[in-house]
PAKOL-734772 format. One record per residue: residue number from 1; x, y, z of N, C-alpha, C in turn; chain. Coordinates in steps of 0.2 Angstrom, whole numbers. Layout:
<nodes>
+-----+-------+-------+-------+-------+-------+-------+-------+-------+-------+--------+
! num !   n_X !   n_Y !   n_Z !  ca_X !  ca_Y !  ca_Z !   c_X !   c_Y !   c_Z ! chaine !
+-----+-------+-------+-------+-------+-------+-------+-------+-------+-------+--------+
! NUM !     X !     Y !     Z !     X !     Y !     Z !     X !     Y !     Z !      A !
...
+-----+-------+-------+-------+-------+-------+-------+-------+-------+-------+--------+
</nodes>
This chain:
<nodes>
+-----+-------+-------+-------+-------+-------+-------+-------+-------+-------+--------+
! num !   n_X !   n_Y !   n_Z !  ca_X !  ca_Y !  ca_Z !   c_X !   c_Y !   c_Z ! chaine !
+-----+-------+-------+-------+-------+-------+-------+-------+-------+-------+--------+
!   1 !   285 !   -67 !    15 !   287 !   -72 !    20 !   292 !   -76 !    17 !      A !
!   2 !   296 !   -76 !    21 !   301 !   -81 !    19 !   302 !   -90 !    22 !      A !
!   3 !   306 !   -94 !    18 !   304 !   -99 !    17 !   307 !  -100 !    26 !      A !
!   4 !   306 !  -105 !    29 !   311 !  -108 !    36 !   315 !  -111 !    34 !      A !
!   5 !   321 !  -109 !    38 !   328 !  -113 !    39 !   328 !  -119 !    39 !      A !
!   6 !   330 !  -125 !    35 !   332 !  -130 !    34 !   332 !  -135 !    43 !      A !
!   7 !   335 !  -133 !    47 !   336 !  -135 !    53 !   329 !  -133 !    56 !      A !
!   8 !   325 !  -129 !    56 !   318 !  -127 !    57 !   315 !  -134 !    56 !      A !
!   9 !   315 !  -132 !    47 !   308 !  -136 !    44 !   310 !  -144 !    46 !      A !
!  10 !   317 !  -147 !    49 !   318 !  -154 !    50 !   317 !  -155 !    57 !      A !
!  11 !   314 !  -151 !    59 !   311 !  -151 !    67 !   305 !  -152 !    68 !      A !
!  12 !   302 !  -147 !    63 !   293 !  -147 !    62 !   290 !  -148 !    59 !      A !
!  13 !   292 !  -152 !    52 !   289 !  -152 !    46 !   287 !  -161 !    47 !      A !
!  14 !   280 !  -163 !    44 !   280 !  -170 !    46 !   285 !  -173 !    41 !      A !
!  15 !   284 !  -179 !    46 !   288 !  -184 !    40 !   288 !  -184 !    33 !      A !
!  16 !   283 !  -187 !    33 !   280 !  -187 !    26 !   282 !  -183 !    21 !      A !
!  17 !   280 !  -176 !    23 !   283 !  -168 !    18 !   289 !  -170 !    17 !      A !
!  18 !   293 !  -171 !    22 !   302 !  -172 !    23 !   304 !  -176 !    18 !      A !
!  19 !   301 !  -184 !    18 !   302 !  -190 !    13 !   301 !  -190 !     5 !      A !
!  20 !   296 !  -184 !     6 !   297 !  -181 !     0 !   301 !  -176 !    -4 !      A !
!  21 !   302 !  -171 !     0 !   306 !  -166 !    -1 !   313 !  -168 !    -3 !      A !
!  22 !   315 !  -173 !     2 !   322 !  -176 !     1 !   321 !  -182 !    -4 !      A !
!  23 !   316 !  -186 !    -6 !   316 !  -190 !    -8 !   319 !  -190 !   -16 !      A !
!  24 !   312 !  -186 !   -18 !   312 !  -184 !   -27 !   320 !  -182 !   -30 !      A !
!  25 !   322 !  -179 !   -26 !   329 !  -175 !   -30 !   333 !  -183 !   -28 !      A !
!  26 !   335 !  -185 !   -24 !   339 !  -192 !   -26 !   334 !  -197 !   -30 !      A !
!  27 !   330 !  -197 !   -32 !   326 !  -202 !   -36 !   329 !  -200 !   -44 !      A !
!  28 !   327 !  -194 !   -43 !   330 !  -189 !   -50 !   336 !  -191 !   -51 !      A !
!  29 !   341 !  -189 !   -48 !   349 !  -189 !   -49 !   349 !  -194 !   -51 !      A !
!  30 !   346 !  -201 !   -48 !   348 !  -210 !   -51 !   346 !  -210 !   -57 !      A !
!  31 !   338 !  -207 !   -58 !   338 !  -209 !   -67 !   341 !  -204 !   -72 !      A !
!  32 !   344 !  -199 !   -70 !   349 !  -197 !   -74 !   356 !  -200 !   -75 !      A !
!  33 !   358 !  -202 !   -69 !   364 !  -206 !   -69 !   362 !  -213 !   -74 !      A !
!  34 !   356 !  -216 !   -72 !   356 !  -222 !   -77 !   354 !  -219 !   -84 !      A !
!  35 !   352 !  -214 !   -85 !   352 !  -212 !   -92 !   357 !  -211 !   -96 !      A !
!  36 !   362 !  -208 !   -91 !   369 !  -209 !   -95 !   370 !  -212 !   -98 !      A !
!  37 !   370 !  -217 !   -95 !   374 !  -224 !   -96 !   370 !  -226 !  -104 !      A !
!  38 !   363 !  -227 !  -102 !   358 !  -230 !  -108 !   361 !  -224 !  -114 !      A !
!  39 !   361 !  -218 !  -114 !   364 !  -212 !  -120 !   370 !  -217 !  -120 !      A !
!  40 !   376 !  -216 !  -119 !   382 !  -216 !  -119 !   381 !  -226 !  -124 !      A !
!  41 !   379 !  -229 !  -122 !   378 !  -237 !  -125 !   374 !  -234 !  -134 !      A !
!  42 !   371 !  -230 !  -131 !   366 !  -227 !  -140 !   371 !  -225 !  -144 !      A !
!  43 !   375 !  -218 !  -141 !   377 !  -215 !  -146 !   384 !  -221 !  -148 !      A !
!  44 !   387 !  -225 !  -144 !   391 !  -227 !  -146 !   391 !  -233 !  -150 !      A !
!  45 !   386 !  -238 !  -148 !   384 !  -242 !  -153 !   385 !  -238 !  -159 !      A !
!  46 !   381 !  -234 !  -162 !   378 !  -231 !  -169 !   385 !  -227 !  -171 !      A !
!  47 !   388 !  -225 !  -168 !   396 !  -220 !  -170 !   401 !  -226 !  -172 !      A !
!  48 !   402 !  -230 !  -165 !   407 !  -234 !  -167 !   407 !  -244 !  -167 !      A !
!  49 !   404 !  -245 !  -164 !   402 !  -250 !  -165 !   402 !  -255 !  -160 !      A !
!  50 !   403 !  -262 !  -161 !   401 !  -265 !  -156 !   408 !  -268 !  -150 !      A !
!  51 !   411 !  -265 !  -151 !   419 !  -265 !  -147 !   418 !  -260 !  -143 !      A !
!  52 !   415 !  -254 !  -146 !   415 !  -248 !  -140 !   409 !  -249 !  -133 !      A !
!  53 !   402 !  -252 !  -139 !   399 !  -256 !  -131 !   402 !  -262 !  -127 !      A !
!  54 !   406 !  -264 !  -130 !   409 !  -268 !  -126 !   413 !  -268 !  -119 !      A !
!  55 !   416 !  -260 !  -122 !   423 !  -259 !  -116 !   417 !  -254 !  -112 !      A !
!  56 !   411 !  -252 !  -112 !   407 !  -249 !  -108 !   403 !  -252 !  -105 !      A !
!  57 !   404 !  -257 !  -105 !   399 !  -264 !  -102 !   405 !  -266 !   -95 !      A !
!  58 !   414 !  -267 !  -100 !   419 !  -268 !   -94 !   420 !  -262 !   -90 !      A !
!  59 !   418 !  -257 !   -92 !   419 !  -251 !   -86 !   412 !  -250 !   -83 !      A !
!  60 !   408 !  -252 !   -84 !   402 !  -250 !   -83 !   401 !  -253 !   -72 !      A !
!  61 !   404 !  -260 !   -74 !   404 !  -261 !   -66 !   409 !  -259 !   -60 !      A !
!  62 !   412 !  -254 !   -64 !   419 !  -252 !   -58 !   414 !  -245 !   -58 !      A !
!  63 !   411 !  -244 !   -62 !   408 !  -234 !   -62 !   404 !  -237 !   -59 !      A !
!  64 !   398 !  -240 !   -57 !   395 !  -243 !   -53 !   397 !  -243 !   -45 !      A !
!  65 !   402 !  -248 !   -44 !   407 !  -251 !   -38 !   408 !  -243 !   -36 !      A !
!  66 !   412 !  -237 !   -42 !   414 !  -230 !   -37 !   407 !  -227 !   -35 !      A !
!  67 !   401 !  -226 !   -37 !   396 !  -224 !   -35 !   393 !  -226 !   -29 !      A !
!  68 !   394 !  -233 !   -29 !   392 !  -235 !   -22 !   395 !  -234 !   -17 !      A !
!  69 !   402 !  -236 !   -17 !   405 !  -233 !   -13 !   405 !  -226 !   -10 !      A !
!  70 !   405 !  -221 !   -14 !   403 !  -215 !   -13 !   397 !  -214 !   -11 !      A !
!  71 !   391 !  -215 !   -11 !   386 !  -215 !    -7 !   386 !  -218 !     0 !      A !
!  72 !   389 !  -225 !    -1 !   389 !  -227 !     6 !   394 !  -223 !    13 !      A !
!  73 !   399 !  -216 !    10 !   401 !  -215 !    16 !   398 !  -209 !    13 !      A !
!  74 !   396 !  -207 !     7 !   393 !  -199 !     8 !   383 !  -199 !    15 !      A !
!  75 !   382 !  -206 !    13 !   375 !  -207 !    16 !   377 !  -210 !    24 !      A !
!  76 !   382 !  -213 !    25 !   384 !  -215 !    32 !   388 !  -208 !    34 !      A !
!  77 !   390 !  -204 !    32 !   393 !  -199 !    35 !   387 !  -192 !    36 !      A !
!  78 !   383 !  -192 !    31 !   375 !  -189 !    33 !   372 !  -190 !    38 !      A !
!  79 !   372 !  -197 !    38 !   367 !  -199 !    46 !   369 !  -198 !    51 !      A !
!  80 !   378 !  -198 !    51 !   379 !  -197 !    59 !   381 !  -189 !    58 !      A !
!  81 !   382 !  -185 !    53 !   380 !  -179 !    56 !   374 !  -176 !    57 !      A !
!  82 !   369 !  -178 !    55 !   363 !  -178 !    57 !   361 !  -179 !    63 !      A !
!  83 !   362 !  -185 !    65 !   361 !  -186 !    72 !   363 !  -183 !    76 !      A !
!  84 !   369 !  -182 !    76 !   373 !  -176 !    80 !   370 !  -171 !    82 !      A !
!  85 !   367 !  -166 !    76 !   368 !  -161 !    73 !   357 !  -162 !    79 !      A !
!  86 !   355 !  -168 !    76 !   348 !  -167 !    83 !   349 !  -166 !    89 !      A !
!  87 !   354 !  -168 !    90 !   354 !  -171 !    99 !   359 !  -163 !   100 !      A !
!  88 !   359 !  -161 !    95 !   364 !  -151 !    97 !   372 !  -154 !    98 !      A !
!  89 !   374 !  -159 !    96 !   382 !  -160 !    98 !   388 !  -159 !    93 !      A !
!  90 !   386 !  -152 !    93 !   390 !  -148 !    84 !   399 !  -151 !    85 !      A !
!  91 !   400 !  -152 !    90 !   407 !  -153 !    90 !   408 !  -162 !    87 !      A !
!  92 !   405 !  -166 !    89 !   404 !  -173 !    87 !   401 !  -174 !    81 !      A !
!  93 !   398 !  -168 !    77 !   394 !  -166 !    68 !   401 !  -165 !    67 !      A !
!  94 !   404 !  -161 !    69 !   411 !  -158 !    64 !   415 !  -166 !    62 !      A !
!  95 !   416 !  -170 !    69 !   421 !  -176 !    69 !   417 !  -181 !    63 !      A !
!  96 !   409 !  -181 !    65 !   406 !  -186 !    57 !   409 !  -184 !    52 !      A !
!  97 !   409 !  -175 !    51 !   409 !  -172 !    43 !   416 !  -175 !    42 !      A !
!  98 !   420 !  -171 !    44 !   427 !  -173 !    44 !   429 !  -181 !    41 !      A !
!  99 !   428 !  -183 !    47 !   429 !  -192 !    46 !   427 !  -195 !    37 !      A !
! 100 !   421 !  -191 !    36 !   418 !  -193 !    30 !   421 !  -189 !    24 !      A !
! 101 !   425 !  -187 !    26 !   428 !  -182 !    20 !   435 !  -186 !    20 !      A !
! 102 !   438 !  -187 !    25 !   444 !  -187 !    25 !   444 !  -197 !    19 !      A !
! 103 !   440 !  -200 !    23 !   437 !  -206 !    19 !   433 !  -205 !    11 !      A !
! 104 !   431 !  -200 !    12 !   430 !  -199 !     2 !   434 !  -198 !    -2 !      A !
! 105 !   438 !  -192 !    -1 !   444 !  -191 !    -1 !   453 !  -199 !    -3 !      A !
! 106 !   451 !  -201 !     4 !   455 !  -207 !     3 !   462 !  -209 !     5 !      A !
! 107 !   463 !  -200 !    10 !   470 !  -199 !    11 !   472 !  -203 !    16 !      A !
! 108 !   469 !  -203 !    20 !   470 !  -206 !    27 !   476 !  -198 !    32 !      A !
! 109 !   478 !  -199 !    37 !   480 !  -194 !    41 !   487 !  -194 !    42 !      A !
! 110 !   489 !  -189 !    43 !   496 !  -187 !    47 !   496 !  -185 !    55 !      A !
! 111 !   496 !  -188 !    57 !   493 !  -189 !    65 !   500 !  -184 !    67 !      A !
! 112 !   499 !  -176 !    72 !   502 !  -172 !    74 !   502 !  -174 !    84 !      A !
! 113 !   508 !  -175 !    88 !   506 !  -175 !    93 !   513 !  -172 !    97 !      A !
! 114 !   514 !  -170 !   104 !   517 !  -166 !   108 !   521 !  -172 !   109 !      A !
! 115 !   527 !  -171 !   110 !   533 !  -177 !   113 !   533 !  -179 !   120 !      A !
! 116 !   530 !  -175 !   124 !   529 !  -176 !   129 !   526 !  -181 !   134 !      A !
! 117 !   526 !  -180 !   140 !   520 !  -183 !   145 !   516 !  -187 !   139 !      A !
! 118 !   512 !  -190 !   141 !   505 !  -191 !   138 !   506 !  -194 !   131 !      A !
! 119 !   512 !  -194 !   126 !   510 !  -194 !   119 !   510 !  -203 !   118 !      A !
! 120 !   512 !  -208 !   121 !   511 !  -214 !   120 !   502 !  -213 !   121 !      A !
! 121 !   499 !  -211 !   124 !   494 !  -211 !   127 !   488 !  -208 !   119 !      A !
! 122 !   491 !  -203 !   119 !   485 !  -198 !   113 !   487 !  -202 !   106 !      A !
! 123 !   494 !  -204 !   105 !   493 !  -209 !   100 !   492 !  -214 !    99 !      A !
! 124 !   492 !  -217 !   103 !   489 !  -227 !   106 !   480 !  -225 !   105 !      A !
! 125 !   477 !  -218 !   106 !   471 !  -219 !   106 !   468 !  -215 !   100 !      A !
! 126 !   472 !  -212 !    98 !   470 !  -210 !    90 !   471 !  -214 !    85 !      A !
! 127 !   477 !  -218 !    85 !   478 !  -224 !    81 !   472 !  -228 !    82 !      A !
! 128 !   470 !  -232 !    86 !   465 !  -235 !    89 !   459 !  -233 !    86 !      A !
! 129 !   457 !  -224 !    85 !   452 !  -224 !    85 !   450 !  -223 !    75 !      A !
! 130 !   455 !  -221 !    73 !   458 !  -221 !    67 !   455 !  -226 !    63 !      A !
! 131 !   459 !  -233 !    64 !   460 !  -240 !    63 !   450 !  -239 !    62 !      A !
! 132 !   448 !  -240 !    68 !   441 !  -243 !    70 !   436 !  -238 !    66 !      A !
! 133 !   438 !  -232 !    63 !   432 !  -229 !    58 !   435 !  -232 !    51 !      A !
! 134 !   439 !  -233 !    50 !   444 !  -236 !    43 !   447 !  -231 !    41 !      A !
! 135 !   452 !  -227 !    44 !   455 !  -221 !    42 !   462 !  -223 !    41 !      A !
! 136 !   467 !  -224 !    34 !   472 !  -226 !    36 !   479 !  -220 !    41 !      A !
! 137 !   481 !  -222 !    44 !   483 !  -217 !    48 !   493 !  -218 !    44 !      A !
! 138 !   494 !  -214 !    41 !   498 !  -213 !    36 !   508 !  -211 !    37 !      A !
! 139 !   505 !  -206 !    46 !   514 !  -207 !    49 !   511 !  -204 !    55 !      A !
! 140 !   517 !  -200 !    61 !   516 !  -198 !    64 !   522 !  -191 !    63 !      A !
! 141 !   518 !  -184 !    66 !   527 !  -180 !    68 !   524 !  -180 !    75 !      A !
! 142 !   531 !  -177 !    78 !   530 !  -177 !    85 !   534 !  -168 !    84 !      A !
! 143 !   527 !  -165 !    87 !   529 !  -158 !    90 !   534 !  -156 !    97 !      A !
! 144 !   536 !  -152 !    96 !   542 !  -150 !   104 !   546 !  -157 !   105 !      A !
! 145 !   549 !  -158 !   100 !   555 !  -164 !   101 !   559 !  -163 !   103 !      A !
! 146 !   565 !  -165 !   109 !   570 !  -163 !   112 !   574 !  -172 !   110 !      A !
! 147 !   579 !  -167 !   104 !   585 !  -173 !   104 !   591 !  -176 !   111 !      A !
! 148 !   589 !  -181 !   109 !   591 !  -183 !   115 !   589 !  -184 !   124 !      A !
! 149 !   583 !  -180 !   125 !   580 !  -183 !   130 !   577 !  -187 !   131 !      A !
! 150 !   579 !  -193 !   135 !   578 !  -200 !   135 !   571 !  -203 !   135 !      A !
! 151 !   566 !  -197 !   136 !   558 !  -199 !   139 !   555 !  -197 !   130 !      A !
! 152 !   556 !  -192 !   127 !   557 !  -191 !   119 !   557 !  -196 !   115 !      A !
! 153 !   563 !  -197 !   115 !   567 !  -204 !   112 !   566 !  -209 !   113 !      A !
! 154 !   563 !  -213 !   119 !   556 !  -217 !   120 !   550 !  -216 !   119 !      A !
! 155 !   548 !  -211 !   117 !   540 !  -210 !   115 !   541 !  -212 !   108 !      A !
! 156 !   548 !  -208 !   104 !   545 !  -211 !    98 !   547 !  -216 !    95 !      A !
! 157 !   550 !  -221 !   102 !   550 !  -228 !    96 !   544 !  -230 !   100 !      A !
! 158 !   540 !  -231 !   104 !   534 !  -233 !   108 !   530 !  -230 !   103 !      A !
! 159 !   527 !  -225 !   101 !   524 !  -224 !    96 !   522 !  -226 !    93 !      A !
! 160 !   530 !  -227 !    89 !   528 !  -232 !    82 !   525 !  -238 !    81 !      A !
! 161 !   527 !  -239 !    90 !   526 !  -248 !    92 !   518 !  -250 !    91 !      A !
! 162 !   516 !  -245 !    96 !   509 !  -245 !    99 !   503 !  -242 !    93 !      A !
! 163 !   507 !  -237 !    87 !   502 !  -235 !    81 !   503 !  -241 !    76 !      A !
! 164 !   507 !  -245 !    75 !   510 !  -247 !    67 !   512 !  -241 !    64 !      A !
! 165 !   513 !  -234 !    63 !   514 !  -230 !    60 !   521 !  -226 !    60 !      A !
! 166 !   526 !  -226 !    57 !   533 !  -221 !    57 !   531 !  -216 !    59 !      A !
! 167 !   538 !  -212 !    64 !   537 !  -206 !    64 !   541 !  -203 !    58 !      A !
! 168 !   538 !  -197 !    56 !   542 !  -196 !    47 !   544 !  -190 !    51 !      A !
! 169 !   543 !  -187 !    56 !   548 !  -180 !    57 !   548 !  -177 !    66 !      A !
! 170 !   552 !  -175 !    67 !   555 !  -173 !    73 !   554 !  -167 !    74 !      A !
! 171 !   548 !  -163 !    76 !   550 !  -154 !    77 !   552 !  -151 !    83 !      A !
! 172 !   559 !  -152 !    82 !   560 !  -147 !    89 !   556 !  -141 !    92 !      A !
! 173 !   556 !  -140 !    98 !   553 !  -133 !    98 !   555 !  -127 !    96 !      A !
! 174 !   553 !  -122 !    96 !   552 !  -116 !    90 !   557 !  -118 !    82 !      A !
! 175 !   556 !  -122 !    81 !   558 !  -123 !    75 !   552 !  -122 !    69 !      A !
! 176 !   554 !  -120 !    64 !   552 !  -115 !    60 !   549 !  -120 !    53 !      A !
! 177 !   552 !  -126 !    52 !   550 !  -130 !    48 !   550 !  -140 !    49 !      A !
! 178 !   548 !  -144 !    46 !   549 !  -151 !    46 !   556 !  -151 !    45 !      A !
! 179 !   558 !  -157 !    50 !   564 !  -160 !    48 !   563 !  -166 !    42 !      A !
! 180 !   558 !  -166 !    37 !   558 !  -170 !    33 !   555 !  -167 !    26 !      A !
! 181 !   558 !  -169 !    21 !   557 !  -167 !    13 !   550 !  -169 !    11 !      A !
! 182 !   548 !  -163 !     7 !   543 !  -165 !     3 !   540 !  -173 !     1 !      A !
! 183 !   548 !  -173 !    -3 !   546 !  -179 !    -4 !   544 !  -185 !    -1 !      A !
! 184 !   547 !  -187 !     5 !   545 !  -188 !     8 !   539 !  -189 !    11 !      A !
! 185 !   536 !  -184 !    15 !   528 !  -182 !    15 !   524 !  -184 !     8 !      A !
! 186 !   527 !  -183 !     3 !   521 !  -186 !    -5 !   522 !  -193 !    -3 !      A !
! 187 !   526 !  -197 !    -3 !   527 !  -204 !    -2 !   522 !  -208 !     2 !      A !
! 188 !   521 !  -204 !     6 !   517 !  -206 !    12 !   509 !  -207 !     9 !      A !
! 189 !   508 !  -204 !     3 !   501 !  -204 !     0 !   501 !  -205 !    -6 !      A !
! 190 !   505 !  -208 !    -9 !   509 !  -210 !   -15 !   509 !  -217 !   -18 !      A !
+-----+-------+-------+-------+-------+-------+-------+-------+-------+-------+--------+
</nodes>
């Protein structure tokens, strides 16, 4: 017999079992992480002395501080996939994961959008929506760029207006590459 699928066993298994199941391995993981610490204070005391527990004591609350943070978007980014992922709304799971990756991570985004019709509109709401999860939103390109047509050339200074963010490149249609440098794009995350 084989075991049930995870997504099974979190539909039918009591709570309780579940509390446990999930519980023990993050309990464990804590007191290994704080045993480090305690080893790491041992050997160094005895090896090197009392200046190297000293500087472990000053990094000890920034390793701290990244921990935290890091659980707090790894465990807020878990629940609302999960959530999702109950109620069967796999496309709104992908946007949690995402969201919580791109936030651990810490890049913030390159927002892609069509020069046309509509792009004051899809930008003004992705900036918006960007902003409100705490995503820095980094630049924009604008896809099918027609230099010089006036409604164009209007989207992308409204753009900038309505994201706070520069457009860093112009892509004409069937164009093969950015009209902007590497470098450039590193800057942007740099």
């Amino acid at each position: 017999m084989t075991a049930p699928p995870r997504q099974t066993m979190l539909a039918t298994a009591p709570v309780s079992k579940l509390i446990w199941t999930f519980a023990i391995p993050a309990i464990l993981s804590q007191v290994v992480n704080s045993m480090h610490n305690i080893v790491d204070q041992t050997f160094l005391g005895w090896g090197i002395g009392d200046l190297a527990i000293a500087a472990t004591n000053i990094a000890f609350p920034l390793s701290t501080l990244t921990t935290a943070l890091a659980a707090l978007i790894g465990m807020g980014g878990a629940a609302g996939f999960s959530l999702d992922l109950g109620k069967k709304q796999e496309r709104s799971a992908r946007k949690n994961w995402g969201n919580a990756i791109v936030l651990s991570v810490g890049l913030g985004c390159l927002l892609v959008a069509e020069a046309g019709l509509g792009t004051i509109n899809q930008v003004g709401l992705t900036a918006d929506y960007l902003h409100r999860r705490g995503i820095p939103l980094q630049g924009i390109v604008l896809n099918r760029f027609q230099p010089g047509n006036p409604m164009h050339e209007d989207n992308r200074a409204l753009c900038e207006l309505v994201s706070g963010a520069r457009v860093v490149a112009c892509v004409p249609e069937g164009a093969a590459a950015l009209d902007c440098t590497v470098e450039k794009l590193k800057a942007l995350y740099g």
